[in-house]
TORKOL-4160 file (C-alpha; in steps of 0.2 Angstrom, whole numbers, padded with zeros to 4 digits, m for minus):
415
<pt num="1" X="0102" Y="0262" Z="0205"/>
<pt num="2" X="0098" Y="0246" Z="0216"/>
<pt num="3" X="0080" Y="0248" Z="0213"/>
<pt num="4" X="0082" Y="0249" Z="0193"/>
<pt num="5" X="0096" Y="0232" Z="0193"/>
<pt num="6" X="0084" Y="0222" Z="0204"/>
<pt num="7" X="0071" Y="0228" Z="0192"/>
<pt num="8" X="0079" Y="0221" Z="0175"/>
<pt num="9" X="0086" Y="0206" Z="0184"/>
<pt num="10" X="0068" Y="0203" Z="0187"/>
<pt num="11" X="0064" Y="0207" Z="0172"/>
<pt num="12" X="0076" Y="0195" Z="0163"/>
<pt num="13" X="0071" Y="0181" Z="0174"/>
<pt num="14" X="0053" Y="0182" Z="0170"/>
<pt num="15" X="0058" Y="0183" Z="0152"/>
<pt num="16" X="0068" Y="0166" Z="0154"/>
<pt num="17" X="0055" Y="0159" Z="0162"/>
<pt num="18" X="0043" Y="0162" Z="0148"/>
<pt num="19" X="0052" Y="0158" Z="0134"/>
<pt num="20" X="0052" Y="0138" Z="0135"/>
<pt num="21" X="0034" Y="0142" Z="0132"/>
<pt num="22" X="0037" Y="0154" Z="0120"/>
<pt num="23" X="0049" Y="0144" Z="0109"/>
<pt num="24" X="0037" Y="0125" Z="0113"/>
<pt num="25" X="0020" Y="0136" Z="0106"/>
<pt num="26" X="0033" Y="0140" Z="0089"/>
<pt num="27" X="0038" Y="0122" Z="0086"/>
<pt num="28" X="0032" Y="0116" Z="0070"/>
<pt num="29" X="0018" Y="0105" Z="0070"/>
<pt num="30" X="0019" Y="0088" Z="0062"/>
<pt num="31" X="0004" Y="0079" Z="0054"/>
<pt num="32" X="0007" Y="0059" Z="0049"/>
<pt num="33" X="m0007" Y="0049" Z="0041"/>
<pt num="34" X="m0003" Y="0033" Z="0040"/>
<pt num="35" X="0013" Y="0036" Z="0044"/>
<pt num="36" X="0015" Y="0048" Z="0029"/>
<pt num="37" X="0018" Y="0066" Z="0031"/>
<pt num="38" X="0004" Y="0077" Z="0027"/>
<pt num="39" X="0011" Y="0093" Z="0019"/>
<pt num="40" X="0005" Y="0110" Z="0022"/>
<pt num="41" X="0008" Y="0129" Z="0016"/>
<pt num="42" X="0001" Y="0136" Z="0030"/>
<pt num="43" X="0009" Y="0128" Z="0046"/>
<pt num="44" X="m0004" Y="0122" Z="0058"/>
<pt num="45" X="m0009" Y="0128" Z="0074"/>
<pt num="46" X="m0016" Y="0124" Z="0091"/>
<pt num="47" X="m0028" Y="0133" Z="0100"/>
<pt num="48" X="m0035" Y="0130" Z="0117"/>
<pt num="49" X="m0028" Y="0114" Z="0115"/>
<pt num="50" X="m0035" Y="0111" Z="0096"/>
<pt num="51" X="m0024" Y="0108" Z="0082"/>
<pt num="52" X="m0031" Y="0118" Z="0066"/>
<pt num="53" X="m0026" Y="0114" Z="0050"/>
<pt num="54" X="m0030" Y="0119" Z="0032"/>
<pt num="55" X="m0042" Y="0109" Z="0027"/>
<pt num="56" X="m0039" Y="0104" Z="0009"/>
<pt num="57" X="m0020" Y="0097" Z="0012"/>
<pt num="58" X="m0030" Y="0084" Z="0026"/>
<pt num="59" X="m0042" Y="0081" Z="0015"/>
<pt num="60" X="m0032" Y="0075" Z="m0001"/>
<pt num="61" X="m0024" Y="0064" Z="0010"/>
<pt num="62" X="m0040" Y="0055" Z="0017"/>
<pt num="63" X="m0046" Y="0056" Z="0000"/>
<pt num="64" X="m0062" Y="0065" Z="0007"/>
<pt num="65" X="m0071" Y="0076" Z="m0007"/>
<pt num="66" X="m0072" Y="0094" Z="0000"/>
<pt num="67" X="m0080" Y="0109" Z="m0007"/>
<pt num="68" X="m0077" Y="0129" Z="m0001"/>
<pt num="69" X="m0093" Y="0142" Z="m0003"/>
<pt num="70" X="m0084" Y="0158" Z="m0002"/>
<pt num="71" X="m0101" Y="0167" Z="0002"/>
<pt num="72" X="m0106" Y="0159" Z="0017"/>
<pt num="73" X="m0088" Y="0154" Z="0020"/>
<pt num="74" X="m0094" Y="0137" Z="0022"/>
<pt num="75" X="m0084" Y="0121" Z="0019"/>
<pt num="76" X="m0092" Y="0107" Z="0014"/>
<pt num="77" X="m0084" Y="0087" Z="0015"/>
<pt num="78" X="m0093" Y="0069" Z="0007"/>
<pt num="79" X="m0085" Y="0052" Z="0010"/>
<pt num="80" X="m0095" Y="0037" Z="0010"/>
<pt num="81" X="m0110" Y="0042" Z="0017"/>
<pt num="82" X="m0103" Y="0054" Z="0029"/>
<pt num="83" X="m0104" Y="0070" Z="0026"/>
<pt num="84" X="m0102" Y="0089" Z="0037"/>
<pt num="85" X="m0102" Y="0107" Z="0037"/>
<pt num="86" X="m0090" Y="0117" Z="0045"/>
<pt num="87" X="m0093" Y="0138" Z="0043"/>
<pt num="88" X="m0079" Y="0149" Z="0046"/>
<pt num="89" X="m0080" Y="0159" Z="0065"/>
<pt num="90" X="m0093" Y="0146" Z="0071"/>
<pt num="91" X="m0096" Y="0135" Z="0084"/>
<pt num="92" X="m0108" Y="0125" Z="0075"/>
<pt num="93" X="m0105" Y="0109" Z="0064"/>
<pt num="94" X="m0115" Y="0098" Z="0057"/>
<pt num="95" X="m0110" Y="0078" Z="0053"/>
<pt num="96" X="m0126" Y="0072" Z="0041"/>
<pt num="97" X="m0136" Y="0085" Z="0048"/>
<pt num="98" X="m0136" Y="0084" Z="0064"/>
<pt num="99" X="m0128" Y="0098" Z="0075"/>
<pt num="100" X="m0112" Y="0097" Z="0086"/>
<pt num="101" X="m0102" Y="0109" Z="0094"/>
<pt num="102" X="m0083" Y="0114" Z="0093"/>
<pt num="103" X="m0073" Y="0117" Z="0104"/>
<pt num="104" X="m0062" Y="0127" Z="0092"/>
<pt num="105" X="m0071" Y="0136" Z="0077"/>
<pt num="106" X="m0062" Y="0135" Z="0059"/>
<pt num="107" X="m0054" Y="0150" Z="0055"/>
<pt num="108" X="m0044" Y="0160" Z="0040"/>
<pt num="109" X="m0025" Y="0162" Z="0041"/>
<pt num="110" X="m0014" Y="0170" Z="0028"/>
<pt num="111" X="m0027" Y="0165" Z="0015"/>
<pt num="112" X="m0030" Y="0147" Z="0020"/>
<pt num="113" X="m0044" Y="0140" Z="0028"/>
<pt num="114" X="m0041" Y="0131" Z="0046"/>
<pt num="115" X="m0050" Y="0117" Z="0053"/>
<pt num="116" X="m0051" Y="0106" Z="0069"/>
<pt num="117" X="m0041" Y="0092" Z="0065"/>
<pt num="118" X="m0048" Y="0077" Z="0077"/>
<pt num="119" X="m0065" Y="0083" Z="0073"/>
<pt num="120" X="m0066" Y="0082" Z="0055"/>
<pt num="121" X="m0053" Y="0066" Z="0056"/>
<pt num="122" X="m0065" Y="0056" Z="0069"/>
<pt num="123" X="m0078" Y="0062" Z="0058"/>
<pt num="124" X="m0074" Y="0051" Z="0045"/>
<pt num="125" X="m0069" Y="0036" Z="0056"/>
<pt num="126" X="m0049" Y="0039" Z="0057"/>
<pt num="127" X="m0039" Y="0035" Z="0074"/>
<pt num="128" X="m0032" Y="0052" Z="0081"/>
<pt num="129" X="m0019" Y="0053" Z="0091"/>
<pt num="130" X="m0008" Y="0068" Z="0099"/>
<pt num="131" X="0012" Y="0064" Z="0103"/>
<pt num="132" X="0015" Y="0079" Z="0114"/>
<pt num="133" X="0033" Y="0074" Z="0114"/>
<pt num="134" X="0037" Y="0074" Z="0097"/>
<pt num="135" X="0022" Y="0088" Z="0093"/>
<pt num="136" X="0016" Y="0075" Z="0081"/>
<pt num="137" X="m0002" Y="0072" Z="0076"/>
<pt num="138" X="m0006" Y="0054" Z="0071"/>
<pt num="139" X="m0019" Y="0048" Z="0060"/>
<pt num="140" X="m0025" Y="0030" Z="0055"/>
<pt num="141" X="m0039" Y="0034" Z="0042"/>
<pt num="142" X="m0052" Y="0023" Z="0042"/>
<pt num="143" X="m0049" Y="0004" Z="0036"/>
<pt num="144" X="m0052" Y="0003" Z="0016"/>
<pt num="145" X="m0058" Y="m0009" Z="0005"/>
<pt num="146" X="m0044" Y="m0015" Z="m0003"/>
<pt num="147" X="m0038" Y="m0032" Z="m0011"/>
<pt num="148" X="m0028" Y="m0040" Z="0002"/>
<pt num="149" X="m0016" Y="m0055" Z="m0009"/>
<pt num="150" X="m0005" Y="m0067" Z="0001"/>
<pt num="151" X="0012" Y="m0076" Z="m0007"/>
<pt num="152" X="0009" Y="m0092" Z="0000"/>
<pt num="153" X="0027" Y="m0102" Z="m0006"/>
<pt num="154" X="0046" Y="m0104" Z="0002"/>
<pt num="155" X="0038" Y="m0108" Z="0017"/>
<pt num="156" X="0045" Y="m0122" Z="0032"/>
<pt num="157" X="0040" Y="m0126" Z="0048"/>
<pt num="158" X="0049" Y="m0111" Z="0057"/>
<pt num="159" X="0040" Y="m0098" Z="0044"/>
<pt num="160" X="0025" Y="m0107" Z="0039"/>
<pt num="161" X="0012" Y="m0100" Z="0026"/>
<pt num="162" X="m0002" Y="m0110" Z="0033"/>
<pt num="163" X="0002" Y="m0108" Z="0052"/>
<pt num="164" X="0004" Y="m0089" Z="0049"/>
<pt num="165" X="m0013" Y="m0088" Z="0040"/>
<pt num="166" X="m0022" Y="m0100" Z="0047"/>
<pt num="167" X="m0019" Y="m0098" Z="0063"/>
<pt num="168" X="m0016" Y="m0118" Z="0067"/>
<pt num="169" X="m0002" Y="m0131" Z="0065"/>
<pt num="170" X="m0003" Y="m0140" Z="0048"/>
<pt num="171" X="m0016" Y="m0148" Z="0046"/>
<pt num="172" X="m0028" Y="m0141" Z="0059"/>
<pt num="173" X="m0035" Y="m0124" Z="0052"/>
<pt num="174" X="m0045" Y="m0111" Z="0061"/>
<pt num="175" X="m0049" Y="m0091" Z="0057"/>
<pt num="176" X="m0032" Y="m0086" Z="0060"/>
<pt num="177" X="m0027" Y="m0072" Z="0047"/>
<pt num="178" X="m0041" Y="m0078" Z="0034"/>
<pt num="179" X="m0051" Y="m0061" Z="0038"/>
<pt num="180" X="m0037" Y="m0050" Z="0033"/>
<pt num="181" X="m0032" Y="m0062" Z="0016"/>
<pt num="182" X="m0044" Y="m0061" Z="0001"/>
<pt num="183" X="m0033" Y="m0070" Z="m0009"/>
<pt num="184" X="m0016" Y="m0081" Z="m0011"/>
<pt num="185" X="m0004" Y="m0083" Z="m0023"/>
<pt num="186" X="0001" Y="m0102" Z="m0022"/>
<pt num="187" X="0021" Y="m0100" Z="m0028"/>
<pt num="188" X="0024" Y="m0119" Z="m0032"/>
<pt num="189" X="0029" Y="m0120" Z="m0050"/>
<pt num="190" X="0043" Y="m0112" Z="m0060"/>
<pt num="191" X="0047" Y="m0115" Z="m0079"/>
<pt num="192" X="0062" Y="m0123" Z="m0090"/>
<pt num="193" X="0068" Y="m0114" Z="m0105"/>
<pt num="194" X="0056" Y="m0128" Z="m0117"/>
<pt num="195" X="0041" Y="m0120" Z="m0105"/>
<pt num="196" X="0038" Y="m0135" Z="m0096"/>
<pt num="197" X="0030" Y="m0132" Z="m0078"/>
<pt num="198" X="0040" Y="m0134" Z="m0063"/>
<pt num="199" X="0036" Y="m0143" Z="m0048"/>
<pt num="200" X="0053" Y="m0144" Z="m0039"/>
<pt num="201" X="0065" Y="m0130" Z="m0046"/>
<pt num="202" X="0083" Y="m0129" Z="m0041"/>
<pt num="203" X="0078" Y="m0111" Z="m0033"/>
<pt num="204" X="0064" Y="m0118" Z="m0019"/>
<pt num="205" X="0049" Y="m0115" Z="m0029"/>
<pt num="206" X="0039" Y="m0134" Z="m0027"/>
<pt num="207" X="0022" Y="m0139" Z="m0023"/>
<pt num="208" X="0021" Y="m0148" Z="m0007"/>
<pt num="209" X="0016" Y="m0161" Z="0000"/>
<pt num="210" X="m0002" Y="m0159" Z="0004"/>
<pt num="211" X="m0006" Y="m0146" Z="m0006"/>
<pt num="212" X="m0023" Y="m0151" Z="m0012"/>
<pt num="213" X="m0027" Y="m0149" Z="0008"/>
<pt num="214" X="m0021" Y="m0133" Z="0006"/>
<pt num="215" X="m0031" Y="m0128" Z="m0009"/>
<pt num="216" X="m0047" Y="m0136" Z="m0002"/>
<pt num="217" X="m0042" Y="m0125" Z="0014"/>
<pt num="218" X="m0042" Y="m0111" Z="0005"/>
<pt num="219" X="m0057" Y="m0112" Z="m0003"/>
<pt num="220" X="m0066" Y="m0118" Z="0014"/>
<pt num="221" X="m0062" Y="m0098" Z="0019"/>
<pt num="222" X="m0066" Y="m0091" Z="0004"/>
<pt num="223" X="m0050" Y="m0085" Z="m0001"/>
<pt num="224" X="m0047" Y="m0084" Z="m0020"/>
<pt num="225" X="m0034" Y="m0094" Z="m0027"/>
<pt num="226" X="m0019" Y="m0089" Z="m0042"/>
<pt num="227" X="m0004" Y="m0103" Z="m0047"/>
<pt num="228" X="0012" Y="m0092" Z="m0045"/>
<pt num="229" X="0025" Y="m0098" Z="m0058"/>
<pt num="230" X="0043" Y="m0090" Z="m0050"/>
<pt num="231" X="0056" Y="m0087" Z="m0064"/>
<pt num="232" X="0070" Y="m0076" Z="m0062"/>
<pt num="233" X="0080" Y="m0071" Z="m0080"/>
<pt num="234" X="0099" Y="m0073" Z="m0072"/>
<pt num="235" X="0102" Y="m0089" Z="m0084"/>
<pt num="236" X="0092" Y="m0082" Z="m0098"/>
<pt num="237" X="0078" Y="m0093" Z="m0095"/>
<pt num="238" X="0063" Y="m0081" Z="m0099"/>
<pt num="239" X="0072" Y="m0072" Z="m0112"/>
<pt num="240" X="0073" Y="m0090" Z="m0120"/>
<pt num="241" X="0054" Y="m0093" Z="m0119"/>
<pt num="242" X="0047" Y="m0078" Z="m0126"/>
<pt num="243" X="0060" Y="m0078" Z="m0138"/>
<pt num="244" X="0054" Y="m0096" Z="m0145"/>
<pt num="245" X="0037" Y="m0100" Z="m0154"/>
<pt num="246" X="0039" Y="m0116" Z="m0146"/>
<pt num="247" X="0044" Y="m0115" Z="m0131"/>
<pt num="248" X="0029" Y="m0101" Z="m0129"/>
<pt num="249" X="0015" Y="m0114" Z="m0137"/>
<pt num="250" X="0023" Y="m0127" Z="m0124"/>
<pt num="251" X="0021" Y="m0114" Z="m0108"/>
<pt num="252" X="0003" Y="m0108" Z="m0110"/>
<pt num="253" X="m0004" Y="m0125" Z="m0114"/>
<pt num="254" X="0005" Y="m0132" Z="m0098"/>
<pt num="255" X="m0002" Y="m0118" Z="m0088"/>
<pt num="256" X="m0019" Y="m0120" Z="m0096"/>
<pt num="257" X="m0018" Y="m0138" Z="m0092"/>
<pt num="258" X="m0013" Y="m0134" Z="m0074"/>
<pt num="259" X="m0024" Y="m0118" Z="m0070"/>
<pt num="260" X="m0041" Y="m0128" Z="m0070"/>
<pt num="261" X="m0039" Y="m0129" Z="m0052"/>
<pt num="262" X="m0035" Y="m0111" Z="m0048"/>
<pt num="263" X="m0045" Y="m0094" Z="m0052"/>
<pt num="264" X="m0031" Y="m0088" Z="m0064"/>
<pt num="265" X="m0013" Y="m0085" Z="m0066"/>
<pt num="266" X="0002" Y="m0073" Z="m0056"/>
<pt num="267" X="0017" Y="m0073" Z="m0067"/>
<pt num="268" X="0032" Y="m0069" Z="m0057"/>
<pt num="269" X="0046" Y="m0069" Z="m0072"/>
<pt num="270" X="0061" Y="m0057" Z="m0064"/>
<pt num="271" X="0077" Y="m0049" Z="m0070"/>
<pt num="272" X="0072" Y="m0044" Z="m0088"/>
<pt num="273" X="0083" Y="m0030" Z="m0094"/>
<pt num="274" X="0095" Y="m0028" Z="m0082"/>
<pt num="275" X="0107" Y="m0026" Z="m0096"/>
<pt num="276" X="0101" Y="m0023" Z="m0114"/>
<pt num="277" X="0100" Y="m0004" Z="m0120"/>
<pt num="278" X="0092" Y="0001" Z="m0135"/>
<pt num="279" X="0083" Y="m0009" Z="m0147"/>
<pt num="280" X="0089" Y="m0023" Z="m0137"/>
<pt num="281" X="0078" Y="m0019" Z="m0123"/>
<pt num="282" X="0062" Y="m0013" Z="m0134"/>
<pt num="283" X="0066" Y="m0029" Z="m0141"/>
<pt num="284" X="0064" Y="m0039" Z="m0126"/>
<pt num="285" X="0049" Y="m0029" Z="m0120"/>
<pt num="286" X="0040" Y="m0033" Z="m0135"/>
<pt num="287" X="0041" Y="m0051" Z="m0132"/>
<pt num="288" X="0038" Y="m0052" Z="m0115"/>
<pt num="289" X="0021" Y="m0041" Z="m0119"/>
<pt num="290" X="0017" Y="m0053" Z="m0133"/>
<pt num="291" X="0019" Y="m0067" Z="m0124"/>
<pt num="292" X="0009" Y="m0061" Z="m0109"/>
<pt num="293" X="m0006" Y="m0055" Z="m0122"/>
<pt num="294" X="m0006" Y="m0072" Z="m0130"/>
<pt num="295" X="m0008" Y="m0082" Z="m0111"/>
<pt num="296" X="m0019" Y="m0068" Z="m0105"/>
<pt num="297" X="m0031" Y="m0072" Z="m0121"/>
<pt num="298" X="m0031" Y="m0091" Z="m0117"/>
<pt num="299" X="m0034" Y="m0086" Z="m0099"/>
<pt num="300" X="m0047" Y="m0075" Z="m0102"/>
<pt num="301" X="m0059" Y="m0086" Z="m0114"/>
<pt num="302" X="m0058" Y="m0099" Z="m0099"/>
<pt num="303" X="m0063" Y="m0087" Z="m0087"/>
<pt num="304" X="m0047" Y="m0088" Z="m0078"/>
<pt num="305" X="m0038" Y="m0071" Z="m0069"/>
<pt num="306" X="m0019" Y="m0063" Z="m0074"/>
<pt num="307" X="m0010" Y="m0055" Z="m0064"/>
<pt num="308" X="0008" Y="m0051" Z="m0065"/>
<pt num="309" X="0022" Y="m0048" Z="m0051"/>
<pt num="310" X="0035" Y="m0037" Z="m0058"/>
<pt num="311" X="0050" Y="m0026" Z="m0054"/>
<pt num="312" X="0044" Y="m0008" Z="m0051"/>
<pt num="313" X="0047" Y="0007" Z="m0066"/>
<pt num="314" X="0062" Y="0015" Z="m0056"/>
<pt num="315" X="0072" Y="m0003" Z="m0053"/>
<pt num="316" X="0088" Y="m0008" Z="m0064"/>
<pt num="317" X="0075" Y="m0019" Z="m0072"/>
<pt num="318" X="0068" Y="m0013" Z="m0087"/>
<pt num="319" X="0061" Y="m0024" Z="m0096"/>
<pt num="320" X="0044" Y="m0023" Z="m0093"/>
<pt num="321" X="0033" Y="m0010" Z="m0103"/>
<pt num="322" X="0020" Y="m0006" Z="m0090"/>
<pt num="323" X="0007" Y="0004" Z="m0102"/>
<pt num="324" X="0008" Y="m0013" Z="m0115"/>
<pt num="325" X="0007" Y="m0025" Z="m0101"/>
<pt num="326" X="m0006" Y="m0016" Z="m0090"/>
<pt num="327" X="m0017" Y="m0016" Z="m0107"/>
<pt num="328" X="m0019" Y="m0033" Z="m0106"/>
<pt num="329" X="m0016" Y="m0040" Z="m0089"/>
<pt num="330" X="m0030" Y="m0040" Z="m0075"/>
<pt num="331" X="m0018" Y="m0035" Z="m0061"/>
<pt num="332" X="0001" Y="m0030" Z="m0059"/>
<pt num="333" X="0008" Y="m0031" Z="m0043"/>
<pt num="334" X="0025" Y="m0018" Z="m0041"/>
<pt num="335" X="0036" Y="m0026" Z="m0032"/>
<pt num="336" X="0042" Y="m0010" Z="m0024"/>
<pt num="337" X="0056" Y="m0018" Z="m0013"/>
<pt num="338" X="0074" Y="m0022" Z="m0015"/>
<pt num="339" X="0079" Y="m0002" Z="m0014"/>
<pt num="340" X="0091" Y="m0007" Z="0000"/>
<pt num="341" X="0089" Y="0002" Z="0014"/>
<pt num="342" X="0077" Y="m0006" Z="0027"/>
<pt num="343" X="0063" Y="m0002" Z="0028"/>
<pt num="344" X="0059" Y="0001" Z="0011"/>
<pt num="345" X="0062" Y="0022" Z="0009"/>
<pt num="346" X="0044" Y="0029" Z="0005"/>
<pt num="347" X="0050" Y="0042" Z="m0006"/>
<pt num="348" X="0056" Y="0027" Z="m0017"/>
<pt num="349" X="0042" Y="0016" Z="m0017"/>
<pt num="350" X="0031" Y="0032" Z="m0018"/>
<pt num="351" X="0039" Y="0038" Z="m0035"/>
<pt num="352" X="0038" Y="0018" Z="m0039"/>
<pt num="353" X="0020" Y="0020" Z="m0037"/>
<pt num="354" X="0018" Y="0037" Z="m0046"/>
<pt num="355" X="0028" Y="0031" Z="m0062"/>
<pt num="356" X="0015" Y="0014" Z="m0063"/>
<pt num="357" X="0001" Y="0026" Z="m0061"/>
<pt num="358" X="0007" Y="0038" Z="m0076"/>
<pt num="359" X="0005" Y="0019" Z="m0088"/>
<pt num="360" X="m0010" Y="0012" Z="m0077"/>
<pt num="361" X="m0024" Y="0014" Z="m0069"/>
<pt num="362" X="m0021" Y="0013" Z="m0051"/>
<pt num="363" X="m0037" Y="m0001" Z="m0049"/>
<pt num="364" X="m0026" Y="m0013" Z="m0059"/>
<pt num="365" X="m0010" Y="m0010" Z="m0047"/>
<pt num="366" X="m0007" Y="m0018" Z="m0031"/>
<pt num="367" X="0007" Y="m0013" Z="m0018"/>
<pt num="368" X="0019" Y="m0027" Z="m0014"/>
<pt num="369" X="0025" Y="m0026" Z="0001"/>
<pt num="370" X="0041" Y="m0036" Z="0008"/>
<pt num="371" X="0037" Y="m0040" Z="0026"/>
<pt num="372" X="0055" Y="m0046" Z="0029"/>
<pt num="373" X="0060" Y="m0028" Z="0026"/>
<pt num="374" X="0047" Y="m0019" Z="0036"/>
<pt num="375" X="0041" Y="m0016" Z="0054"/>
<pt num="376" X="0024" Y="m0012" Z="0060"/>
<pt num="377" X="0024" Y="0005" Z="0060"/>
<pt num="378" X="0034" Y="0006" Z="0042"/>
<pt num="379" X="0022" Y="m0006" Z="0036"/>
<pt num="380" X="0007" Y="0005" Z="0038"/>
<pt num="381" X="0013" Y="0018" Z="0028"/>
<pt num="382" X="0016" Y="0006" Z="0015"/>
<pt num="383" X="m0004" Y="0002" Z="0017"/>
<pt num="384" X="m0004" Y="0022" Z="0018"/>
<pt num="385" X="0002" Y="0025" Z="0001"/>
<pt num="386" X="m0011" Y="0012" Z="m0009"/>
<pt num="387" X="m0026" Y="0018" Z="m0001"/>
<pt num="388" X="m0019" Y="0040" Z="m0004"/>
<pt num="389" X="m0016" Y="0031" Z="m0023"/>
<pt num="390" X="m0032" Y="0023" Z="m0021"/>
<pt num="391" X="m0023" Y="0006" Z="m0029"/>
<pt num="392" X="m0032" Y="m0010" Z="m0031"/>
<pt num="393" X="m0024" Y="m0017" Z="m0015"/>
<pt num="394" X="m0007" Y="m0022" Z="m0006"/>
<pt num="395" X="0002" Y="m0039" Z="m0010"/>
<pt num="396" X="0011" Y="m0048" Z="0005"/>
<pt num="397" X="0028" Y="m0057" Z="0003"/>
<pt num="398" X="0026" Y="m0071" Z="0010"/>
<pt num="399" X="0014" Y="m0079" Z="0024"/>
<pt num="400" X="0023" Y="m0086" Z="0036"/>
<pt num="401" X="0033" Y="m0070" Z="0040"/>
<pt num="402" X="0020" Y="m0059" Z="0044"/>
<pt num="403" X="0022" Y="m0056" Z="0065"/>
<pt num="404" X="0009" Y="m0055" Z="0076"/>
<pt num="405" X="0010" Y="m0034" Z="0074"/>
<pt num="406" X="0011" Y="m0033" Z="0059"/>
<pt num="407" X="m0007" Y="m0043" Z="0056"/>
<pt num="408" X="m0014" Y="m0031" Z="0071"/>
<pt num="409" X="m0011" Y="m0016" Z="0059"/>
<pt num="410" X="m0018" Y="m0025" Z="0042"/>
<pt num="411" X="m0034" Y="m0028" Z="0052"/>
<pt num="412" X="m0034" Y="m0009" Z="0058"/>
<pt num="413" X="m0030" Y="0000" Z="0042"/>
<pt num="414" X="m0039" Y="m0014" Z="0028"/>
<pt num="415" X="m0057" Y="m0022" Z="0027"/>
């Protein structure tokens, strides 16, 4: 009887002592990239120290093309002049032909086709990094093209556009964060309700002194250039305008008259239809479309650019029809900020996205992105969701509150 306790006491210790392991191989895996969750129906798994996972999920969200031969059991993935062969149960893989061996082989589970992650990630130039902690796989994916626009406006010496871009007190300019920027957003006018331009509103919106330095700057880098007019509808300004032939005659001629010096035109015109319903609203929305089709005409036959900064689909403010007004603007940038909590939730700025998507095509839409309300790490998913949306680019409110991270993680996930 002795014999058979000290033999289940063993028995239960060695049991114990197993099951951390156990319980630590059963924890679910995580995969992030770019800090958004890659989402499976088949759970990943390691083996001999390889994460597998199914290969389609991974690649949707690299937006890598794959192809599955069910005779040879072969997978097939093309991006950019990249492109491998993985074959289930082998060894062997090939990146543009040329042979390399795995540690792992891809395999079938419960239906779904199972690949080394870090392989096929590194393949197509992602940064792959294992979290053993937090049994978390993260993935930076290769830096995208992408339209990069900079709100250059609000700025003092604290929080200064230039400094933040160009790397240098005012006036001295070097590099600085030029690579990063393709082009800025100069927020220096605003707009009474006769249409007459701005240059000193009661909201903060001027042009400073020493802008032409700044324009000639600008253009010294490269950097294309847009004129910002900032008008929020809290005193019915906008709704005024569009609602006057007049006033709407007076503002495009200003804005011609002023534009020469620029590449085109971002309209910033807030708060519409925050509170008409109905025909009220359709109302509104018709006007505002009218009035941006007869600037972006003007704009247009003097080779100038329009783009328009606007409230997202699932704000309070809906006074924007975004199928009309992506029709004839050349770029919309959602303003998918202001949710409340910080950092911005992705699940909101995702739907925000997806609803802009359904009225326009995602190379006319640019991500804003409120760096006050982000961190570096939050900040890349942001970037995460315009390249899986495959979007035109992101837009950054403002220069001048950009930190030095923040600019580190542009410079990783853009080009």
């Amino acid at each position: 009887m002795k014999r058979l306790i000290g033999v289940l006491f063993l028995s239960i210790c060695i049991i114990f002592s197993l099951s951390p392991i156990t319980f630590a191989q059963e924890e679910r895996i995580s995969v992030l990239v770019d800090g958004l969750p890659t989402n499976f129906d088949v759970e990943p798994i390691i083996e001999n120290g390889r994460t597998l996972v199914p290969f389609r999920a991974i690649a949707e969200d690299l937006n890598v093309k794959v192809e599955w031969d069910g005779g040879s059991q072969t997978i097939n993935a093309t991006d950019k002049g990249t492109s491998i062969q993985l074959q289930i149960g082998s060894s062997t893989a090939y990146i543009n032909e040329m042979a390399v061996t795995l540690d792992v082989s891809p395999q079938i589970i419960n239906g779904r086709t199972l690949i080394p992650l870090r392989f096929f990630s590194e393949a197509f130039n992602c940064n792959v990094e294992w979290i053993g902690s937090r049994n978390e796989v993260k993935i930076i994916s290769a830096p995208a093209e992408m339209k990069v626009i900079g709100f250059y406006a609000l700025g003092d010496t604290r929080t200064s556009s230039w400094t933040n871009l160009f790397g240098a007190p005012y006036p001295e300019a070097a590099k600085g964060n030029t690579d990063v920027v393709d082009e800025l957003a100069f927020g220096w006018y605003s707009m009474d309700r006769e249409g007459n331009l701005l240059l000193n509103s009661k909201t903060g919106w001027q042009r400073p002194a020493g802008w032409e330095a700044v324009l000639t700057t600008a253009y010294d880098f490269n950097l294309a250039t847009e004129m910002l007019i900032h008008i929020t509808n809290g005193d019915g300004t906008i709704s005024s305008i569009i609602a006057n032939e007049e006033a709407m005659k007076n503002s495009i001629n200003s804005i011609l008259a002023e534009v020469v010096m620029y590449g085109g035109v971002n309209l910033n015109f807030e708060s519409l239809g925050l509170s008409e319903k109905g025909e009220a609203l359709l109302d509104e929305q018709k006007r505002f479309t009218r009035f941006v089709r007869l600037l972006s005409e003007e704009l247009h036959a003097n080779n100038k650019t329009l783009t328009l900064t606007i409230h997202p689909p699932n704000s309070a403010y809906n006074g924007y029809d975004y199928k009309a007004l992506g029709e004839v603007a050349d770029t919309i940038i959602i303003m998918a900020y202001d949710y409340g909590p910080k950092p911005e939730p992705i699940n909101r700025v995702l739907q925000a996205v997806e609803m802009a998507i359904a009225y326009v095509p995602a190379e006319k839409l640019v991500l804003g992105i409120s760096a006050p309300y982000e961190t570096p790490d939050s900040i890349l998913s942001k970037i995460g969701i315009a390249k899986r949306y495959n979007l035109q680019g992101i837009a950054l409110w403002r220069l001048g509150l950009i930190s030095t991270d923040m600019w580190d993680v542009l410079k990783i996930a853009t080009r």
